[in-house]
N, C-alpha and C positions, 0 to 999 in steps of 0.2 A: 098615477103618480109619476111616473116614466116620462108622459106628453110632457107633463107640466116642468119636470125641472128640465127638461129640454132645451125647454125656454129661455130657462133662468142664466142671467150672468155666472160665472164660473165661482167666483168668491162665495154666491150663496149656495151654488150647488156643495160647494164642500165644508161648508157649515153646516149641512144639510143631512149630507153623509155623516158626517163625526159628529150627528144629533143624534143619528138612527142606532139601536140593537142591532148587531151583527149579521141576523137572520132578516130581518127586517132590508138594511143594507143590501146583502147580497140579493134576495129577491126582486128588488128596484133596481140594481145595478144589470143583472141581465137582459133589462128593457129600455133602457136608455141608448143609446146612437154611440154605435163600437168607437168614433172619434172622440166623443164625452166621454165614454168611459177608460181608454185609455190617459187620458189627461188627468182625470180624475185619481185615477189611479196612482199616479204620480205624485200629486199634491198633494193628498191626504194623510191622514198618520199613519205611519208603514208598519204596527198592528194592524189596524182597523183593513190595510189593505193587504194585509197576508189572512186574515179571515175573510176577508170576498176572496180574490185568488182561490182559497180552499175551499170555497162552496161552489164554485162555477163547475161546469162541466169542463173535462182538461182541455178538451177543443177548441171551446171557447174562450179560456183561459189565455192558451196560449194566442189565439188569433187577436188579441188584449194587449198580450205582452210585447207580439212582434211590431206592434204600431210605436213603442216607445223606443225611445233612444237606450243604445247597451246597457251605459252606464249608470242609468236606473233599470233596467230591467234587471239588471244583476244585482242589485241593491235589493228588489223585492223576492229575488230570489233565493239567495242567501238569507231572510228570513224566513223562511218558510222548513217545515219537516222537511228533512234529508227525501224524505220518498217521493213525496208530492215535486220537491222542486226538482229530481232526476225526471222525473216525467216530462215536468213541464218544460225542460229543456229540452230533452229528445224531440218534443215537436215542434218548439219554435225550431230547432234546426233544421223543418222540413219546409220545401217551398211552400207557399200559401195556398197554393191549387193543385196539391199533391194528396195522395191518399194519406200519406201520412200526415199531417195535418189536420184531416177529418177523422181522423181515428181515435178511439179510447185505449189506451193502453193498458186499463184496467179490464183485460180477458180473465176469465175465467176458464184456465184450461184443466184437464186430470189426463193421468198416463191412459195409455189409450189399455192398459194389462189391469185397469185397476174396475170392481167389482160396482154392480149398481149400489148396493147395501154403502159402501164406502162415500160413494156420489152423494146420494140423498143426505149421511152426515154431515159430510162437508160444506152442501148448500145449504142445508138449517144454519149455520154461521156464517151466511154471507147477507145477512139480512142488508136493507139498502141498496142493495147492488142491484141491476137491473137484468136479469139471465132468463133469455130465450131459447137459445142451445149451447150446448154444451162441447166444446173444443175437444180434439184429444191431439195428444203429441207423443214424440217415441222417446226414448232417450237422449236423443239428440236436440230435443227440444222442434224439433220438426213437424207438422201439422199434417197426421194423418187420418183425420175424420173430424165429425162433427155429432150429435146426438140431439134430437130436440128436447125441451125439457118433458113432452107429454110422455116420451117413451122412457124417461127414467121416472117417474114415477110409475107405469102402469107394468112395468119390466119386473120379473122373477129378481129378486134380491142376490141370488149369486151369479147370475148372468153378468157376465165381463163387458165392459163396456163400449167394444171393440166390434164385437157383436152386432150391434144396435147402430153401430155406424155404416151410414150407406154411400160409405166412401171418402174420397177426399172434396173437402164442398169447394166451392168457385169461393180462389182469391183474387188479389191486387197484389203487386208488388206498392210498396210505399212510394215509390215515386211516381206510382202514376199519377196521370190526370185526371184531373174532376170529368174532364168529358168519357175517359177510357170507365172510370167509376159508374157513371149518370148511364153510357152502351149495357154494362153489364146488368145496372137495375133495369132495366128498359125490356132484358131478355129474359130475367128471371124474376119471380116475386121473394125478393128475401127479407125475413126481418134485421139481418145483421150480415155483415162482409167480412171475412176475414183477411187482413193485412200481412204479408209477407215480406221478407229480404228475400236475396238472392240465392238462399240456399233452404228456403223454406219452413225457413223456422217461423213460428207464429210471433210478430210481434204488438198487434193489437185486433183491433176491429170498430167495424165502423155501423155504429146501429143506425137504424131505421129512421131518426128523425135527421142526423145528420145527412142520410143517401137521399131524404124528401127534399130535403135544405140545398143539396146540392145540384138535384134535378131541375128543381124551380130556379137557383139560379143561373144555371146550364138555360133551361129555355126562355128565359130573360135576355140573356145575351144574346142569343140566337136570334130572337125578335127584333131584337135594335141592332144587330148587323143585316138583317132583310132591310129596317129601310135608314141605315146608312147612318148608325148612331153609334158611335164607342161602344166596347163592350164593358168601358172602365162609366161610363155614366148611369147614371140611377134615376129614379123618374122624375126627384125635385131640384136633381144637379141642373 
């Protein structure tokens, strides 16, 4: 469905959209050509485009929003939940080849004093969400470990969470680069990165299809600067 309205003149792609169910929409919208769908975006009924918006991955999302001009972006912004749109702005504010841009900012963290028994409550209501390991932070909101999720299940229920952590796991600062991001996957096997400021407070992370997304297009680039081709062109530019 993605190829085909590819195609299509811009009038019918957006008749096309404001045909579809919401769900429907947003599933076609993540496969379309980030050009069309930033355009798209724009034109469409600014409902129908605050429910794509809110189905997208925030990543994605936002790499969506930063192709538009402010003055709509900020248009579909402000309709959108107070939550979702604080998000979405924290990462179009970040360069486009930054960690923080590829990052989720929907972590899942718990205090690093707080009990497995506690954990396991907590993640039965985080149904939808995508949790591989488990973040800890101190009071200061600082990132002092990590937990995978095997060992909070298979962990004594009053065992402290702190415990089970084997230290503080390899972050990013948010400004780095996709290349400084793509070196560290390259030396480690990780499912998820954790994203830091300057004083190491956790402010997202960056799962595993984003760090595959970013590798492949790190050794894209690389390939077409060996022989002597933009790193800004694509194969059908």
């Amino acid at each position: 469905a993605a190829r085909a309205i590819d195609n299509l003149p811009q009038r019918e792609v957006i008749r096309l959209f404001q045909s579809m169910p919401p769900a429907s929409a947003g599933a076609v919208f993540q496969r379309i050509t980030p050009d069309l769908a930033a355009q798209t975006l724009v034109l469409i009924d600014d409902k129908l485009a605050g429910q794509i918006i809110s189905a997208l991955e925030p990543s994605r999302a936002a790499a969506l929003l930063a192709r538009i001009d402010e003055q709509s972006r900020d248009r579909l912004l402000n309709g959108l939940e107070a939550g979702i749109a604080k998000e979405l702005r924290l990462l179009v504010s970040y360069p486009a080849e930054s960690a923080g841009a590829l990052m989720d900012p929907r972590v899942t963290t718990f205090h690093h004093e707080a009990t497995v028994k506690q954990a396991r409550a907590r993640i039965r209501g985080l149904r939808g969400r995508p949790i591989y390991d488990i973040f800890l932070i101190d009071e200061n909101g600082l990132l002092t470990g990590s937990v995978p999720l095997q060992m909070i299940v298979l962990a004594r229920p009053n065992r402290r969470l702190k415990e089970l952590s084997g230290g503080v796991p390899p972050s990013v600062h948010a400004l780095s680069t996709r290349e400084e991001v793509v070196e560290l996957l390259n030396q480690r096997r990780l499912p998820s990165l954790a994203v830091v400021d300057l004083e190491q407070r956790l402010l997202g992370v960056i799962r595993h299809d984003a760090l595959v997304a970013a590798a492949q297009e790190e050794m894209s680039a690389d390939i077409q600067t060996m022989v002597g081709v933009s790193k800004e062109e694509r194969a059908l530019s």
